[in-house]
DSSP file (Angstrom, degrees, kcal/mol; ACC not computed):
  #  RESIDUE AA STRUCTURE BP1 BP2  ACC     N-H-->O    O-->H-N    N-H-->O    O-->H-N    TCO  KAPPA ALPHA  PHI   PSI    X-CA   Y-CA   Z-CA
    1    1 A X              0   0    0      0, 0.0     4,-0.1     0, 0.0    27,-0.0   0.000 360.0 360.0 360.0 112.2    0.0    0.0    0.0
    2    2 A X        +     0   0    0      2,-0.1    27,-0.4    28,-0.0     2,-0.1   0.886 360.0  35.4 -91.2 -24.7    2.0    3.1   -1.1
    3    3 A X  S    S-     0   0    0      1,-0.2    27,-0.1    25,-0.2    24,-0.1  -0.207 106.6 -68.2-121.0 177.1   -0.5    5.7   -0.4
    4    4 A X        +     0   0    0     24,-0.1    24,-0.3    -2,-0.1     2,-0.3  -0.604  60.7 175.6 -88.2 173.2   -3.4    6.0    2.6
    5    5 A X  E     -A   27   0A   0     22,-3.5    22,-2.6    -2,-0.1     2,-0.4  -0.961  35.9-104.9-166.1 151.5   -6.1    3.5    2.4
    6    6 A X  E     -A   26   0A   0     -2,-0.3    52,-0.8    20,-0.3    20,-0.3  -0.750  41.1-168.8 -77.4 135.8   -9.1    2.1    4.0
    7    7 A X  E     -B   57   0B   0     18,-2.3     2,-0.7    -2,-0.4    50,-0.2  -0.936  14.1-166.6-129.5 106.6   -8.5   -1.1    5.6
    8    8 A X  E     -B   56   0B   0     48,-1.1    48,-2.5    -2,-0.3     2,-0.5  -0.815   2.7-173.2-118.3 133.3  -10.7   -3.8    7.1
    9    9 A X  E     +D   23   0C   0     14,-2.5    13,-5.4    -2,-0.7    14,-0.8  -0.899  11.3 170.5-120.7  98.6   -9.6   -6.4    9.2
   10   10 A X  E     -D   21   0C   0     -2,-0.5    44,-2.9    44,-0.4     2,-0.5  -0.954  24.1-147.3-144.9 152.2  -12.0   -9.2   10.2
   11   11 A X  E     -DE  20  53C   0      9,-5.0     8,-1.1    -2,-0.4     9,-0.9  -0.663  22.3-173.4 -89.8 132.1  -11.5  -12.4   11.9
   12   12 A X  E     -DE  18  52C   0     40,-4.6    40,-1.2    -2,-0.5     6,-0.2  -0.969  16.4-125.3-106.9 130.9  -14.2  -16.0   10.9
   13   13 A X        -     0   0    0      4,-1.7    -1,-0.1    -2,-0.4    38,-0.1   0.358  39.4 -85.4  -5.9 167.2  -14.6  -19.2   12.2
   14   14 A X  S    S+     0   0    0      1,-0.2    37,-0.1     2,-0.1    -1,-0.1   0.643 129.5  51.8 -63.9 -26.8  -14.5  -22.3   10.9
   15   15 A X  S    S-     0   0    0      2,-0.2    -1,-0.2     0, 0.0    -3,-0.0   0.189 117.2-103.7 -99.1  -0.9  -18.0  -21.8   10.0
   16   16 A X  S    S+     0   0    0      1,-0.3     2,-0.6     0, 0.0    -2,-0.1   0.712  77.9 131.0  95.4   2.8  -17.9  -18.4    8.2
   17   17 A X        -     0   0    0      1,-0.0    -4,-1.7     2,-0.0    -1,-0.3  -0.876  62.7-112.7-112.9 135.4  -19.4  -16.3   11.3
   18   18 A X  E     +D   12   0C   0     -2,-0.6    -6,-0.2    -6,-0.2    -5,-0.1   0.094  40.3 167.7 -39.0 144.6  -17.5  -13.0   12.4
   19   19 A X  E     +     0   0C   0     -8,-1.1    22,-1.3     1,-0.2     2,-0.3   0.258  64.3  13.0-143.2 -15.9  -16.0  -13.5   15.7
   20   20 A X  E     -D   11   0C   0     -9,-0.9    -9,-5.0    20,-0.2     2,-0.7  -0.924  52.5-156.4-160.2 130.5  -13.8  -10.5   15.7
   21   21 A X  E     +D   10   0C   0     -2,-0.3   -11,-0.2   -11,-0.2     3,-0.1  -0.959  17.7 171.8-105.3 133.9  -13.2   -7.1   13.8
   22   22 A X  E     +     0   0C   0    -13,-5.4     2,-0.3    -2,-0.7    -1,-0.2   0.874  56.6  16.7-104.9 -29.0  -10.0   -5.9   14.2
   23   23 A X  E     +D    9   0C   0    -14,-0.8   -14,-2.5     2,-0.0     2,-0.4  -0.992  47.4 151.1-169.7 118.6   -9.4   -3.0   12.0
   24   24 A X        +     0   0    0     -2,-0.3   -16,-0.2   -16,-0.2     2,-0.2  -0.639  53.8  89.0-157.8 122.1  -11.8   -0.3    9.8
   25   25 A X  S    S-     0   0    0     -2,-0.4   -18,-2.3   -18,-0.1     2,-0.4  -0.698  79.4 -87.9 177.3-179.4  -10.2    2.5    9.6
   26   26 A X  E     -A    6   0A   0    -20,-0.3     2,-0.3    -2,-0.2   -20,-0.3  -0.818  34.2-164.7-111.8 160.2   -7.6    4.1    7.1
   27   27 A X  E     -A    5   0A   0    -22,-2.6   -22,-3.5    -2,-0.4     2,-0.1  -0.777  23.6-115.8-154.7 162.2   -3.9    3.8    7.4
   28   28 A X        -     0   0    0    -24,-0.3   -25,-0.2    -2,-0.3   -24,-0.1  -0.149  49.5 -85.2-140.2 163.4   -1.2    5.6    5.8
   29   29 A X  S    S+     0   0    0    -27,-0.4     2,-0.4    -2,-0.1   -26,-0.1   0.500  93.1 105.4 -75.6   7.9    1.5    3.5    3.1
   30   30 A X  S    S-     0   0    0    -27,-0.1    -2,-0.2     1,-0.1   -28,-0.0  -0.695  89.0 -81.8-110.2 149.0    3.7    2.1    5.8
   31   31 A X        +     0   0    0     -2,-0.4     2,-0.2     1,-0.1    -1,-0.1   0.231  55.0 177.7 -43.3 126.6    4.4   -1.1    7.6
   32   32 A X        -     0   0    0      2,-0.0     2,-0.3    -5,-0.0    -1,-0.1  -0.649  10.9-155.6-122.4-172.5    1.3   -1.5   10.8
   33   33 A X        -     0   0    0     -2,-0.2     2,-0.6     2,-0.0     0, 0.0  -0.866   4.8-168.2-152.8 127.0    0.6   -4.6   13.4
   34   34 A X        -     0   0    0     -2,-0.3     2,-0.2     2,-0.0   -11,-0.0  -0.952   8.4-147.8-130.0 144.3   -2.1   -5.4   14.8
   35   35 A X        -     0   0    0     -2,-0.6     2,-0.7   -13,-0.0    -2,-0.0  -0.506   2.6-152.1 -81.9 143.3   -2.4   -7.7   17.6
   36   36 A X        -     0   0    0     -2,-0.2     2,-1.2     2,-0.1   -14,-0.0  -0.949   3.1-160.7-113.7 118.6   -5.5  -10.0   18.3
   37   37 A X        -     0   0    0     -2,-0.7     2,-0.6     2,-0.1    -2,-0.0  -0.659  46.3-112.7 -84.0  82.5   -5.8  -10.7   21.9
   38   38 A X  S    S+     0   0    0     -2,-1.2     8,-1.9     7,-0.1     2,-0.2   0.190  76.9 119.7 -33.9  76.4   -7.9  -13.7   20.8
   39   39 A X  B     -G   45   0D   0     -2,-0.6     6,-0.2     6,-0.3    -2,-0.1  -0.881  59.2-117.4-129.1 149.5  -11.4  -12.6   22.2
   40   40 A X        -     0   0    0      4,-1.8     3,-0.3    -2,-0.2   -20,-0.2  -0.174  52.1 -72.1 -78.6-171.9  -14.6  -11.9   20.1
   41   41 A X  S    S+     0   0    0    -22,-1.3   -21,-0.1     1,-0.2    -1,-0.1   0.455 131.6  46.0 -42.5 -32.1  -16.2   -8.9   19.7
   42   42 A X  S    S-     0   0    0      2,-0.2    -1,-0.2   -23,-0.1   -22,-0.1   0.465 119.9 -91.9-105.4   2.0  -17.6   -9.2   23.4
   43   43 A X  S    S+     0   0    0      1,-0.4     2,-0.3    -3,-0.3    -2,-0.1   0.355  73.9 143.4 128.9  -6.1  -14.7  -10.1   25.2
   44   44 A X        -     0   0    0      1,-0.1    -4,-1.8    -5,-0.1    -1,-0.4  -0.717  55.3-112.6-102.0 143.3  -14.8  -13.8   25.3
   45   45 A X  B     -G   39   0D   0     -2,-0.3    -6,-0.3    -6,-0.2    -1,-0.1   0.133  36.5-133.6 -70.2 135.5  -11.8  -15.9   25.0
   46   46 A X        -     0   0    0     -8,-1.9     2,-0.3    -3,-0.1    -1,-0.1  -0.381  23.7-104.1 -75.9 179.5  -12.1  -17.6   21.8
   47   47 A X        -     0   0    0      1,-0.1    21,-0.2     3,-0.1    -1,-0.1  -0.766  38.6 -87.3-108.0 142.7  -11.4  -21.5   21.6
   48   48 A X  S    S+     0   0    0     -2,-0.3     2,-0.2    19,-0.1    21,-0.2  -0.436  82.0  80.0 -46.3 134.6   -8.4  -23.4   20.3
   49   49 A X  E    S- F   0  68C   0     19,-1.2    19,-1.1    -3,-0.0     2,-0.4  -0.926  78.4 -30.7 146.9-153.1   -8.9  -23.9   16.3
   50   50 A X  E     + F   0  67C   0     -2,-0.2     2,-0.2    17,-0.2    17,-0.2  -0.608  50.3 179.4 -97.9 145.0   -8.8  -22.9   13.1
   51   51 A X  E     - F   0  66C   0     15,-2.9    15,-1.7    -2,-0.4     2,-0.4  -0.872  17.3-142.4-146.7 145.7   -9.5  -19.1   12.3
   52   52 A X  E     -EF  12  65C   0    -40,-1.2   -40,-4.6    -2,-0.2     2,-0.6  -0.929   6.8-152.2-147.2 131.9   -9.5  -17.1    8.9
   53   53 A X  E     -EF  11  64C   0     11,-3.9    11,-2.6    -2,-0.4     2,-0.4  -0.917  11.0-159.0-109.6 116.1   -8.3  -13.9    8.9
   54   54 A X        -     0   0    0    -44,-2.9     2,-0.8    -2,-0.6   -44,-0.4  -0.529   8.0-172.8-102.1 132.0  -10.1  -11.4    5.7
   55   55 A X        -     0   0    0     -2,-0.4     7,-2.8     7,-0.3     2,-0.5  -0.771   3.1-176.5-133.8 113.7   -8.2   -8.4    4.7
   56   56 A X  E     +BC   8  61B   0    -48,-2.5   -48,-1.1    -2,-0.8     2,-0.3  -0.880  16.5 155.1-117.7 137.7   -9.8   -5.6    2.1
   57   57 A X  E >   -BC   7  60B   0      3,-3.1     3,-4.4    -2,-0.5   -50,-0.2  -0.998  56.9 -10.2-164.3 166.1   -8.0   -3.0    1.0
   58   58 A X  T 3  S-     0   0    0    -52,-0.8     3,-0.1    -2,-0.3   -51,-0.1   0.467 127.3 -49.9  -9.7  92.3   -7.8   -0.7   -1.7
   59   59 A X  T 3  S+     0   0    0      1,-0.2     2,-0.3    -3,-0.0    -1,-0.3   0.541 124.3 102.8  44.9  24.4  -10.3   -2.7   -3.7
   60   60 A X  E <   -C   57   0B   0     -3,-4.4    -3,-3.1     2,-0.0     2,-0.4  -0.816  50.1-175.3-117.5 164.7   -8.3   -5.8   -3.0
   61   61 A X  E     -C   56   0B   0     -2,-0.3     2,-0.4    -5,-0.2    -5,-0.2  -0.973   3.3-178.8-163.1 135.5   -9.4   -8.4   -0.4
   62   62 A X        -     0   0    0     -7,-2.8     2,-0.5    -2,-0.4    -7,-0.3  -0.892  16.7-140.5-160.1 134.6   -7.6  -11.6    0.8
   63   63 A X        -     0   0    0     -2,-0.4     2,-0.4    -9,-0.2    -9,-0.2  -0.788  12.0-167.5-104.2 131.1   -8.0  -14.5    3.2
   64   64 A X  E     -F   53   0C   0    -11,-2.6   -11,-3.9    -2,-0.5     2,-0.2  -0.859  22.2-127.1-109.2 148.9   -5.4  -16.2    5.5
   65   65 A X  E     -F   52   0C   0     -2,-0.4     2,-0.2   -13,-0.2   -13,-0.2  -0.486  33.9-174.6 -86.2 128.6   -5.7  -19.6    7.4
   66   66 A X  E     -F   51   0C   0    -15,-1.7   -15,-2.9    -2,-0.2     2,-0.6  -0.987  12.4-163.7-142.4 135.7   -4.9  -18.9   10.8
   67   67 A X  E     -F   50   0C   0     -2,-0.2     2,-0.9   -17,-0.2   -17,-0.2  -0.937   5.1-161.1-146.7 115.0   -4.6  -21.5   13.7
   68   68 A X  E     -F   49   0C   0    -19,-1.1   -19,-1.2    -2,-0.6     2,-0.4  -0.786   4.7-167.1-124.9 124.5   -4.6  -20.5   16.9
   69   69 A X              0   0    0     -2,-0.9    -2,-0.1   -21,-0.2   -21,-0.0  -0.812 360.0 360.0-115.5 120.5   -3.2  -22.8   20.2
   70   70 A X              0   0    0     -2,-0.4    -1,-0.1     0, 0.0    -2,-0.0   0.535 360.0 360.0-100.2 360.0   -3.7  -22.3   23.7
């Protein structure tokens, strides 16, 4: 991303339902982090398994396999 951009960051289940948004907002062309304390959207500790991470950006959008061990 060279330029600023809108960015949305949201986490799914195994089954395809939101358990967490991390990120809507715009961001600037340079390197970010964001940490997922693995909790939904109301605060509860998510479960060990497999977790898909969705990333939209300038008019691009991409999903990562994520796998998360307690």
């Amino acid at each position: 991303m060279e330029k600023s951009a809108p960015v949305k960051l949201d986490i799914y289940n195994i089954k395809g339902q939101k358990v967490r948004s991390l990120a809507d907002e715009v961001y600037t062309g340079r390197i970010h982090a964001i940490d997922w304390d693995a909790k939904d959207d109301h605060g509860r500790a998510c479960s060990s398994g497999v977790y898909y991470l969705r990333v939209i950006s300038g008019g691009m959008s991409s999903k990562h396999k994520m796998l998360l061990i307690k």
